[in-house]
PyMOL Python script that loads the backbone (N, CA, C, O; Angstrom):
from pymol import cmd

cmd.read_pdbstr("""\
ATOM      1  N   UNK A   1      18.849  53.713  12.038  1.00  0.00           N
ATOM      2  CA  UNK A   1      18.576  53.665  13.466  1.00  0.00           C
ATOM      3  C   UNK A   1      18.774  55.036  14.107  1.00  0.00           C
ATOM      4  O   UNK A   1      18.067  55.371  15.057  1.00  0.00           O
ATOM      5  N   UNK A   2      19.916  56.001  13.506  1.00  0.00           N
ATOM      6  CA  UNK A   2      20.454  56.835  14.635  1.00  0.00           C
ATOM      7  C   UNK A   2      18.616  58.032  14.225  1.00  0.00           C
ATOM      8  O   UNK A   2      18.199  58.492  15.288  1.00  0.00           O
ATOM      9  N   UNK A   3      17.757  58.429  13.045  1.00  0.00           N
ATOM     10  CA  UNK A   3      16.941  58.941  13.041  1.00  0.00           C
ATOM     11  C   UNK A   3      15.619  58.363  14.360  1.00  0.00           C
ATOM     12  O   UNK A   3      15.192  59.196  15.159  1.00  0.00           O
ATOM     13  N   UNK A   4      15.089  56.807  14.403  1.00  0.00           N
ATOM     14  CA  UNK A   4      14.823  56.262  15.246  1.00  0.00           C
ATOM     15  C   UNK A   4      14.756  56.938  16.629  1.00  0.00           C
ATOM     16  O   UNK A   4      13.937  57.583  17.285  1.00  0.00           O
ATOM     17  N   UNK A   5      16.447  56.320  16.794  1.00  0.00           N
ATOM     18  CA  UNK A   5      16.526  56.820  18.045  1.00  0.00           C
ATOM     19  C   UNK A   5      16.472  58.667  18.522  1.00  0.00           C
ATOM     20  O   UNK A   5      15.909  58.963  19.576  1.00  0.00           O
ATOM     21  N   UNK A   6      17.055  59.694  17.705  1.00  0.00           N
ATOM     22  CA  UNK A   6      16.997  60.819  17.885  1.00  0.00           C
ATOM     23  C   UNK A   6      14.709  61.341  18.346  1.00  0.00           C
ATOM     24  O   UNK A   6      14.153  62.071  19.167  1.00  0.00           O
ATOM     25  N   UNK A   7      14.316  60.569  17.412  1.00  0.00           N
ATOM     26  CA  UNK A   7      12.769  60.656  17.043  1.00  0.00           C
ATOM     27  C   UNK A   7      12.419  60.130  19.022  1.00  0.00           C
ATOM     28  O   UNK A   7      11.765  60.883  19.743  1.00  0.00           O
ATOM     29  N   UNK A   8      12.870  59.086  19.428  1.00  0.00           N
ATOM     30  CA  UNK A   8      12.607  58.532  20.293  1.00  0.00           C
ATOM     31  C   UNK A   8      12.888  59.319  21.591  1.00  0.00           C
ATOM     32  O   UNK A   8      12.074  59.541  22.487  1.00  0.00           O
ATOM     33  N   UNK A   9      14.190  59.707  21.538  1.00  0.00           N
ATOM     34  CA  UNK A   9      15.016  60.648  22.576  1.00  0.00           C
ATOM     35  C   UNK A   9      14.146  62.283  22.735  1.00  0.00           C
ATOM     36  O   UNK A   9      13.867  62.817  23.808  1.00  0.00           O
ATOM     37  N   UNK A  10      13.880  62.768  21.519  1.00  0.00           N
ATOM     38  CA  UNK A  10      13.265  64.080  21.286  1.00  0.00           C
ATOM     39  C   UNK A  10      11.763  63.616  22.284  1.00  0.00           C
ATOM     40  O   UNK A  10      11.531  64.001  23.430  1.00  0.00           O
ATOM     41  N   UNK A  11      10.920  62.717  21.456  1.00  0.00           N
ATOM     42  CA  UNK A  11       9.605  62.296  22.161  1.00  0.00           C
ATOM     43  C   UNK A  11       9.829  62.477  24.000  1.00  0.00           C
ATOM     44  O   UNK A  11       9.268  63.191  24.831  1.00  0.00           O
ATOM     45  N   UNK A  12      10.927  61.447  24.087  1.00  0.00           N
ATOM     46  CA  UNK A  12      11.072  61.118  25.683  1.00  0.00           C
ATOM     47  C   UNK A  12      11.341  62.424  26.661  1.00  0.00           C
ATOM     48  O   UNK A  12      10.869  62.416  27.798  1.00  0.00           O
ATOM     49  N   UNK A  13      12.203  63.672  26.126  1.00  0.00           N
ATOM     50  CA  UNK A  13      12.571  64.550  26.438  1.00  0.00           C
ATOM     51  C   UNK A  13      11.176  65.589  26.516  1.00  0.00           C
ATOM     52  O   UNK A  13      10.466  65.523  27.519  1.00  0.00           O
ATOM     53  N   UNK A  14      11.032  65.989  26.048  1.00  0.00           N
ATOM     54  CA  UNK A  14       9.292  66.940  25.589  1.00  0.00           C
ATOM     55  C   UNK A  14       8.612  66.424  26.027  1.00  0.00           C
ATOM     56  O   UNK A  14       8.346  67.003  27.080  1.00  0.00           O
ATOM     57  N   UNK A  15       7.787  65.190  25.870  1.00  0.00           N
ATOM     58  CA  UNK A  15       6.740  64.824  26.428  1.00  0.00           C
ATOM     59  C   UNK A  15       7.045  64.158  27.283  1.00  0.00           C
ATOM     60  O   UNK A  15       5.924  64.015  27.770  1.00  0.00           O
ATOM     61  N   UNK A  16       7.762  63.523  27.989  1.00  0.00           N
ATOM     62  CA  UNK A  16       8.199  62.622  29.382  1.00  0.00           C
ATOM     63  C   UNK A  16       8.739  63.280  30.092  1.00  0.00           C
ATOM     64  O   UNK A  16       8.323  63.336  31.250  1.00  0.00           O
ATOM     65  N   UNK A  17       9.534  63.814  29.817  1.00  0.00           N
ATOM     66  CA  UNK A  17      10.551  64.872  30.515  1.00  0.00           C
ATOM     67  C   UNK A  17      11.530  63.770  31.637  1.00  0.00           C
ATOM     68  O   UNK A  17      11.795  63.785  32.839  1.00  0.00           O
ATOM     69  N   UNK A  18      11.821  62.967  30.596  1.00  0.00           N
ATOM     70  CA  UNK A  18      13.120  61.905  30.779  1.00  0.00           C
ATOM     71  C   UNK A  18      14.565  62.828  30.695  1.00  0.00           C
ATOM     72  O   UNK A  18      14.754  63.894  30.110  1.00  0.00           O
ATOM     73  N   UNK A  19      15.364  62.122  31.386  1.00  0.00           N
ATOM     74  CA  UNK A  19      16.764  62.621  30.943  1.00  0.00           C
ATOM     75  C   UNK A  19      17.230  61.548  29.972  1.00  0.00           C
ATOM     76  O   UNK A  19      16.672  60.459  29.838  1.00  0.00           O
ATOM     77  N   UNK A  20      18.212  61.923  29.366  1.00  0.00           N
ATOM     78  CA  UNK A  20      18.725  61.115  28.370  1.00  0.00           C
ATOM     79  C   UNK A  20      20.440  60.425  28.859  1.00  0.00           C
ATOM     80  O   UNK A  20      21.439  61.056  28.513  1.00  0.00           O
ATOM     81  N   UNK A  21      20.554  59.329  29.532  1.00  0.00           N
ATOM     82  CA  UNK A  21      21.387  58.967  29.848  1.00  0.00           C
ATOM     83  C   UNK A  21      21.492  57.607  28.923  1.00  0.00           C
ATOM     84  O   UNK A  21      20.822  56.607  29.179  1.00  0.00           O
ATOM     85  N   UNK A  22      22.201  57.668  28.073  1.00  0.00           N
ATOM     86  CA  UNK A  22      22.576  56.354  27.230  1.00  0.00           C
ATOM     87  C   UNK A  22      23.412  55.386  28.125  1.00  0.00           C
ATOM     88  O   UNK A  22      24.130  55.904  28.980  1.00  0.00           O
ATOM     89  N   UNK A  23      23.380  53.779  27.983  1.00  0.00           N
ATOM     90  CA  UNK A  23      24.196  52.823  28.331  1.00  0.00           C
ATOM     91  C   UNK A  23      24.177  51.977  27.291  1.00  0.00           C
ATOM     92  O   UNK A  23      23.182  51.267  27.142  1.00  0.00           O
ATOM     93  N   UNK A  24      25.510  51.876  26.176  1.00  0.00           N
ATOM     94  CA  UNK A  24      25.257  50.828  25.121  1.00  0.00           C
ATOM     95  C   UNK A  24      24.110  51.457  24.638  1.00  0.00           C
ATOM     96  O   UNK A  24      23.844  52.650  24.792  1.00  0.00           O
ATOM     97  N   UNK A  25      23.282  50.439  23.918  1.00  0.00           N
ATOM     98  CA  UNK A  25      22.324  50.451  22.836  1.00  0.00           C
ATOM     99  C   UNK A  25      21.064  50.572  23.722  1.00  0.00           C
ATOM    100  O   UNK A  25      19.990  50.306  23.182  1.00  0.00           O
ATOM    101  N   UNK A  26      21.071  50.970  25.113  1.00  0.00           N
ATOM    102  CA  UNK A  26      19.939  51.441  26.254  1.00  0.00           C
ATOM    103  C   UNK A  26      20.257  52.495  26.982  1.00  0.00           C
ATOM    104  O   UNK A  26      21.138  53.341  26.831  1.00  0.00           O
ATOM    105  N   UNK A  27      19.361  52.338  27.873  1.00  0.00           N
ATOM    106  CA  UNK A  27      19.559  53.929  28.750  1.00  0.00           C
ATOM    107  C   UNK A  27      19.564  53.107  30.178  1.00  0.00           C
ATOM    108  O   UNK A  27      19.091  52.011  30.476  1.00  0.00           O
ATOM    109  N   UNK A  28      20.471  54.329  31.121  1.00  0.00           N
ATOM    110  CA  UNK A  28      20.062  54.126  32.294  1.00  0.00           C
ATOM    111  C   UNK A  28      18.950  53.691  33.102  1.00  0.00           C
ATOM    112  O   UNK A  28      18.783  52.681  33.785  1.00  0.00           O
ATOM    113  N   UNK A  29      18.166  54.782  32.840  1.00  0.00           N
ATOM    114  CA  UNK A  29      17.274  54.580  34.203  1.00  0.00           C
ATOM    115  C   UNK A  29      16.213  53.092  32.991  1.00  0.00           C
ATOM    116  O   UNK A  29      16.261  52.900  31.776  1.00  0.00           O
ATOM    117  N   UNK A  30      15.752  52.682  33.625  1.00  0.00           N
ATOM    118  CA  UNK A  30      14.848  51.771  33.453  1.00  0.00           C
ATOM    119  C   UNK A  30      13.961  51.877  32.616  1.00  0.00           C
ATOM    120  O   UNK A  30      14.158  51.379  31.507  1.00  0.00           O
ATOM    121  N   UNK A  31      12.924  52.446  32.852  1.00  0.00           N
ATOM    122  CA  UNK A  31      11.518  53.422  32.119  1.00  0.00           C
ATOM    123  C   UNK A  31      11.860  53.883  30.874  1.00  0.00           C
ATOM    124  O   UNK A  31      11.050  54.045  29.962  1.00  0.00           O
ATOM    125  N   UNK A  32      12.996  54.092  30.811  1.00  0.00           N
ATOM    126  CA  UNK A  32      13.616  54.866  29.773  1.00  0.00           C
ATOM    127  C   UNK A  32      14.077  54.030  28.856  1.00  0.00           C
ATOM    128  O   UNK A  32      13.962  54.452  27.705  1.00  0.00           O
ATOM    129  N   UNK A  33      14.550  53.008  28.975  1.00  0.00           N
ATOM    130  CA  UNK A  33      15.114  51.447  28.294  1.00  0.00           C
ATOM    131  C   UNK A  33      13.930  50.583  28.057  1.00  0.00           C
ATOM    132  O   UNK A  33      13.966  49.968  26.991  1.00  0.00           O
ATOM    133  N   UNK A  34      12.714  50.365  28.937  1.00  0.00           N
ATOM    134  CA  UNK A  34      11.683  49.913  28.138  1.00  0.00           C
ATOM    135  C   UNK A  34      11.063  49.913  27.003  1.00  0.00           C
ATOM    136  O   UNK A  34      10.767  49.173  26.064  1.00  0.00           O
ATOM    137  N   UNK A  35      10.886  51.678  27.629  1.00  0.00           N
ATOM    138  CA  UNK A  35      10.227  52.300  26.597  1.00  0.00           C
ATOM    139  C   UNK A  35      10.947  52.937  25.438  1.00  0.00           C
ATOM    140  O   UNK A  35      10.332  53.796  24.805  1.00  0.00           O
ATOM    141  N   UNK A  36      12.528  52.532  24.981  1.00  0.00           N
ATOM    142  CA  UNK A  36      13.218  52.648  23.793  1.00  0.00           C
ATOM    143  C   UNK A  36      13.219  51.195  23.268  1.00  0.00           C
ATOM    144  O   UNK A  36      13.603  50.970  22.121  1.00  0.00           O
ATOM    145  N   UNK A  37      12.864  50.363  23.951  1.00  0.00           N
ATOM    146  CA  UNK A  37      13.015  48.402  23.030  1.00  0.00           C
ATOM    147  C   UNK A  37      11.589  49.087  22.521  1.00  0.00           C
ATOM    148  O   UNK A  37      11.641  49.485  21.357  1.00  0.00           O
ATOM    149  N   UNK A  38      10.458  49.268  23.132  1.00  0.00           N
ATOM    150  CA  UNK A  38       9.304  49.092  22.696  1.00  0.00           C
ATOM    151  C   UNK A  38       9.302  50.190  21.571  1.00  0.00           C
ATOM    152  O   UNK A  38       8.912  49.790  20.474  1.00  0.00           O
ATOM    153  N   UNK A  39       9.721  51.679  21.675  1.00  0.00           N
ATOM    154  CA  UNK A  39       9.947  52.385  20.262  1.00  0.00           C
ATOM    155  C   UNK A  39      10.309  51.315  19.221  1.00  0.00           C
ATOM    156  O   UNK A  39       9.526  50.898  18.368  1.00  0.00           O
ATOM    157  N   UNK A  40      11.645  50.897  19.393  1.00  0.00           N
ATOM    158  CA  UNK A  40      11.903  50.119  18.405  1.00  0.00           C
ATOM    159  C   UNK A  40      11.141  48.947  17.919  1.00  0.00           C
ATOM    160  O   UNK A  40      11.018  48.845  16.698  1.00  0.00           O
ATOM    161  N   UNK A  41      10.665  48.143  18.601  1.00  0.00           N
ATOM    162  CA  UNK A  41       9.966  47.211  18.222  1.00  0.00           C
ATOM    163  C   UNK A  41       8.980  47.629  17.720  1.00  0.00           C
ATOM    164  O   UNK A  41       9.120  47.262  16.553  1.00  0.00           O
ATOM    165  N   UNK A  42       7.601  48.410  17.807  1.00  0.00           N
ATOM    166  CA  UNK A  42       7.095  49.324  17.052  1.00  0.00           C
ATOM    167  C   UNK A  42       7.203  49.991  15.830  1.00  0.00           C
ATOM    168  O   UNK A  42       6.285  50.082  15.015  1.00  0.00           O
ATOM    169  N   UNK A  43       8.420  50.498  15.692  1.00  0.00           N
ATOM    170  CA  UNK A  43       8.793  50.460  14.449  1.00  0.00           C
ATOM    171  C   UNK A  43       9.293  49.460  13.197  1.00  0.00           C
ATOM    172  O   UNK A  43       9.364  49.689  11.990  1.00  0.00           O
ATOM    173  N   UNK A  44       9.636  48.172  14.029  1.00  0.00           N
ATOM    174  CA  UNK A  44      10.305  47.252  13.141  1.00  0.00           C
ATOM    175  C   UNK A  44       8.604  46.304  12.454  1.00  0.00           C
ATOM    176  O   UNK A  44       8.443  45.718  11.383  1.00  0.00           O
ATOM    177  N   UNK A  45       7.505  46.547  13.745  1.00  0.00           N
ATOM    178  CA  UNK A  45       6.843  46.015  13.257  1.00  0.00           C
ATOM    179  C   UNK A  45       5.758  46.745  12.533  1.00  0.00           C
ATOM    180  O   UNK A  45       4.618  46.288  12.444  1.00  0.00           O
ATOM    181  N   UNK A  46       6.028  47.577  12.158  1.00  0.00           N
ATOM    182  CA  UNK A  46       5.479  48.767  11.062  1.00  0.00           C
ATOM    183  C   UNK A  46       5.281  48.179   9.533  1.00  0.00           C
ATOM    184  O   UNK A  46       6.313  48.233   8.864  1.00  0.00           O
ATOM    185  N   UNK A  47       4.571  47.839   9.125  1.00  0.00           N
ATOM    186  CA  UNK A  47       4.269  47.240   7.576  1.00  0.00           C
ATOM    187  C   UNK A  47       3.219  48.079   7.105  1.00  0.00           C
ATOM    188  O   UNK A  47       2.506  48.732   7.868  1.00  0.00           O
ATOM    189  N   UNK A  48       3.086  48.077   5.623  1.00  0.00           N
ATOM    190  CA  UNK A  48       1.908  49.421   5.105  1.00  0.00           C
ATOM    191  C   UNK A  48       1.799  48.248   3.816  1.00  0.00           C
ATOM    192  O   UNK A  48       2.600  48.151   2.886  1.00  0.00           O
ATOM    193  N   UNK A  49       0.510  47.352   4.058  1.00  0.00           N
ATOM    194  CA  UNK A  49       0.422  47.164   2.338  1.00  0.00           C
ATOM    195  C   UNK A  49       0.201  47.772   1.515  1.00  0.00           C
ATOM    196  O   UNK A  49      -0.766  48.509   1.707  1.00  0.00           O
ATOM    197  N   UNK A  50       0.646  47.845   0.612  1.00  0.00           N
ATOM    198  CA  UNK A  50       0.274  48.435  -0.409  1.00  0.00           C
ATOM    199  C   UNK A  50      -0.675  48.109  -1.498  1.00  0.00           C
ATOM    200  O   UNK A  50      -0.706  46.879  -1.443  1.00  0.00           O
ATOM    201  N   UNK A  51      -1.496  48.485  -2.490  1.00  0.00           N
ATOM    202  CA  UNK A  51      -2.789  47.560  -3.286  1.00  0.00           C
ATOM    203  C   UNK A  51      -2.372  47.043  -4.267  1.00  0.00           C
ATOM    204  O   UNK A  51      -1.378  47.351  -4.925  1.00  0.00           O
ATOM    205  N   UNK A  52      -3.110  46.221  -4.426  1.00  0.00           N
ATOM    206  CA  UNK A  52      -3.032  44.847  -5.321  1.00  0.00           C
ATOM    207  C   UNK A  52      -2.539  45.524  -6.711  1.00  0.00           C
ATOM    208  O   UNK A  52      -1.560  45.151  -7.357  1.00  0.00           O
ATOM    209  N   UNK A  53      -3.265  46.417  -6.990  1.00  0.00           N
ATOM    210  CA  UNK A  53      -3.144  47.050  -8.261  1.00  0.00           C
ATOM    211  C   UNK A  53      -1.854  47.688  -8.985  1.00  0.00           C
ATOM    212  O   UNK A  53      -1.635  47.916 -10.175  1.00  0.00           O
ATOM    213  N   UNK A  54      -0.892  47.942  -7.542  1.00  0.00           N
ATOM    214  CA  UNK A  54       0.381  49.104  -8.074  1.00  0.00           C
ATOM    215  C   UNK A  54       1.544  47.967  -8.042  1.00  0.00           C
ATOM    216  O   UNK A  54       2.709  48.308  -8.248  1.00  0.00           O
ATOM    217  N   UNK A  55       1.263  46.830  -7.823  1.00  0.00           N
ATOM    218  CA  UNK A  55       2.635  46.016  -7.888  1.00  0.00           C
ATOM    219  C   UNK A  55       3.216  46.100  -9.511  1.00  0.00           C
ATOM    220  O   UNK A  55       2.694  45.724 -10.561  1.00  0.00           O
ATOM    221  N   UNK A  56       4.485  46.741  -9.242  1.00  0.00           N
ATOM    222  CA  UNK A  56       5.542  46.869 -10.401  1.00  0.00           C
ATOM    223  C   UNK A  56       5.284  47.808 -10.783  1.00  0.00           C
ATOM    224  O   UNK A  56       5.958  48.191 -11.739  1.00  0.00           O
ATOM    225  N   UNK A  57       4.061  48.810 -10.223  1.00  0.00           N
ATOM    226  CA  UNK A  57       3.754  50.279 -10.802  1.00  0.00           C
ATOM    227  C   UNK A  57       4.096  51.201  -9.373  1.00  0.00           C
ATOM    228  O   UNK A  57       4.086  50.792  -8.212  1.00  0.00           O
ATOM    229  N   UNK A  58       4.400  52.585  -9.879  1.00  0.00           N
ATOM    230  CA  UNK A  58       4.784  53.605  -9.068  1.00  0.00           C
ATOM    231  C   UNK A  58       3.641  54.028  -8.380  1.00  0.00           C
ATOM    232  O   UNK A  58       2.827  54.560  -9.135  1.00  0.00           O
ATOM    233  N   UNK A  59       3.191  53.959  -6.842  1.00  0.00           N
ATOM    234  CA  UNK A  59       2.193  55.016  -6.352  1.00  0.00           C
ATOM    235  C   UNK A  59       1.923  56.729  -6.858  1.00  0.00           C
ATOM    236  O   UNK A  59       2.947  57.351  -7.141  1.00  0.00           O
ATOM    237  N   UNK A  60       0.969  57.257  -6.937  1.00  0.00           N
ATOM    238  CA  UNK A  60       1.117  58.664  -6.974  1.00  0.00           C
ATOM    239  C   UNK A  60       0.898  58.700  -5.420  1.00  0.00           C
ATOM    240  O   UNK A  60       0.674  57.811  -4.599  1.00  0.00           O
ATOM    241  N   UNK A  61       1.054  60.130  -5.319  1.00  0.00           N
ATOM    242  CA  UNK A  61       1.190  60.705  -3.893  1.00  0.00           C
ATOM    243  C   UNK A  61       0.497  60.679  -3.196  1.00  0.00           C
ATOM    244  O   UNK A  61       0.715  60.566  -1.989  1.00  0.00           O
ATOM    245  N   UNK A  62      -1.198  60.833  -4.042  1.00  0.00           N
ATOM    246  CA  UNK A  62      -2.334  60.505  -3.098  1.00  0.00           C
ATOM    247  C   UNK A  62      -2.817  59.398  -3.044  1.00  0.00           C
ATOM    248  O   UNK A  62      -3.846  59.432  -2.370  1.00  0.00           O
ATOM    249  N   UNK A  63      -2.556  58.275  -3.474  1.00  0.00           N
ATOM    250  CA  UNK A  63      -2.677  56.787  -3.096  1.00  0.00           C
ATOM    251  C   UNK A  63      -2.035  56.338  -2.266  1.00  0.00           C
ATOM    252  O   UNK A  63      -2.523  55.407  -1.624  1.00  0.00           O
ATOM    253  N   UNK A  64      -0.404  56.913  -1.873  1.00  0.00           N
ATOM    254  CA  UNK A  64       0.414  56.657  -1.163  1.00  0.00           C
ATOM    255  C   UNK A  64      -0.330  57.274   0.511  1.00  0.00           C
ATOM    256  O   UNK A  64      -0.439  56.642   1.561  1.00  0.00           O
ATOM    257  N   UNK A  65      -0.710  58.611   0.222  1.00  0.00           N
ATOM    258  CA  UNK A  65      -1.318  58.857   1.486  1.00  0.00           C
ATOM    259  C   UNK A  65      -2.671  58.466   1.644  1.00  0.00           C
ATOM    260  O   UNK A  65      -3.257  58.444   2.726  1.00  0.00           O
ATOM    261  N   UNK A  66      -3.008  58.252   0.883  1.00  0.00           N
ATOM    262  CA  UNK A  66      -4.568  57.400   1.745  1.00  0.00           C
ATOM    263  C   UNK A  66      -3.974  56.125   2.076  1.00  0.00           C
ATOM    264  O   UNK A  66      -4.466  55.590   3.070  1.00  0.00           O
ATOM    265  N   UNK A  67      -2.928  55.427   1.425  1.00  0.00           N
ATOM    266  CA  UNK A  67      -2.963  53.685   2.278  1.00  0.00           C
ATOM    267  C   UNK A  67      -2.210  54.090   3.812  1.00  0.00           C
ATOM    268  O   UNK A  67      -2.145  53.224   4.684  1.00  0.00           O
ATOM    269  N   UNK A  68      -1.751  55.237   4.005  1.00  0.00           N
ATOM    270  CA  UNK A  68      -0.969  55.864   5.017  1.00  0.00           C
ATOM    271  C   UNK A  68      -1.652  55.941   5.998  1.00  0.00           C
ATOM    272  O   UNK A  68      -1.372  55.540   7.128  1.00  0.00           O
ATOM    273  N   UNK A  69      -2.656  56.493   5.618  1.00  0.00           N
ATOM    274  CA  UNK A  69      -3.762  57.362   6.356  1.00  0.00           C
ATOM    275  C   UNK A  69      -5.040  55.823   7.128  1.00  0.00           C
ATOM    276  O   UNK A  69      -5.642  55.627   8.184  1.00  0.00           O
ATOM    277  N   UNK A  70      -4.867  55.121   5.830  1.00  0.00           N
ATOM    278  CA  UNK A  70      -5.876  53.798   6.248  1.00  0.00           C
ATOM    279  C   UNK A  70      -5.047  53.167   7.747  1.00  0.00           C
ATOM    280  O   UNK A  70      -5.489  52.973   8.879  1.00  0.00           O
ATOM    281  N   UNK A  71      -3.705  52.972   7.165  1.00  0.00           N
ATOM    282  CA  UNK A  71      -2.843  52.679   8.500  1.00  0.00           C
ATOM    283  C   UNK A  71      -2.725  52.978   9.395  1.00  0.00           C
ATOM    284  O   UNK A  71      -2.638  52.119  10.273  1.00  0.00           O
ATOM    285  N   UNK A  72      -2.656  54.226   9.704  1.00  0.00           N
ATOM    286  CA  UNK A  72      -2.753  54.921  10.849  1.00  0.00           C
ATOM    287  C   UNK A  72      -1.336  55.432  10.899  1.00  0.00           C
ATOM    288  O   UNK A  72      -0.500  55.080  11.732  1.00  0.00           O
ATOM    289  N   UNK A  73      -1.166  56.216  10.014  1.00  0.00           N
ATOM    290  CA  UNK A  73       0.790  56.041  10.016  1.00  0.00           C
ATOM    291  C   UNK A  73       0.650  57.517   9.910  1.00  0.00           C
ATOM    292  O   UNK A  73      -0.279  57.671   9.118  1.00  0.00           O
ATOM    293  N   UNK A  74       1.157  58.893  10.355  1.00  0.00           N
ATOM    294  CA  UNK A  74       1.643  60.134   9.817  1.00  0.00           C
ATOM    295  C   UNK A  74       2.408  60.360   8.999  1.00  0.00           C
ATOM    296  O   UNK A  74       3.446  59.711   9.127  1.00  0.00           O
ATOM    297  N   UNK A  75       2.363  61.221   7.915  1.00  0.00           N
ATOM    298  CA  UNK A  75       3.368  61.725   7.393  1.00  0.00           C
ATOM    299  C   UNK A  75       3.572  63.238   7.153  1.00  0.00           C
ATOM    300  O   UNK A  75       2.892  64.024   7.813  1.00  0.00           O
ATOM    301  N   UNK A  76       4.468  63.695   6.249  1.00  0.00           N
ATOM    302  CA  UNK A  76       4.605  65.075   6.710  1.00  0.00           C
ATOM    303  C   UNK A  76       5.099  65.974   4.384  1.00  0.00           C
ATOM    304  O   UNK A  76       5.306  67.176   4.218  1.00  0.00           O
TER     305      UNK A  76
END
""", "prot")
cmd.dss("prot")
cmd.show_as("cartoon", "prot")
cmd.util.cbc("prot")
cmd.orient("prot")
């Protein structure tokens, strides 16, 4: 979670130009607590199938990034 949230806080800061006031497992101002449930939920509902073919076998790297890429997911 604490990567999550840092990923979330960085976003909100730079591109929102939110302040970062934590309360508990939310934030102050409002806008700011929405839009950290909805980060999270977003992420929890993040799934990547993977193909039929590699079950019990290892992806290589570029199979891994094209099912990535089919998803719509970044990586680095």
């Amino acid at each position: 979670m604490d990567k999550i949230r840092k990923e979330f806080e960085s976003w909100a800061i730079s591109d929102m130009g939110y302040m970062v006031a934590r309360v508990g497992d939310g934030y102050k101002c409002d806008y700011m607590n929405t839009a950290w449930l909805s980060w999270k939920a977003s992420r929890a509902a993040l799934c990547i199938e993977l193909p039929e073919n590699c079950k019990g076998m290892a992806l290589t790297v570029s199979e891994l990034h094209r099912e990535l890429d089919k998803a719509g997911v970044s990586y680095k």
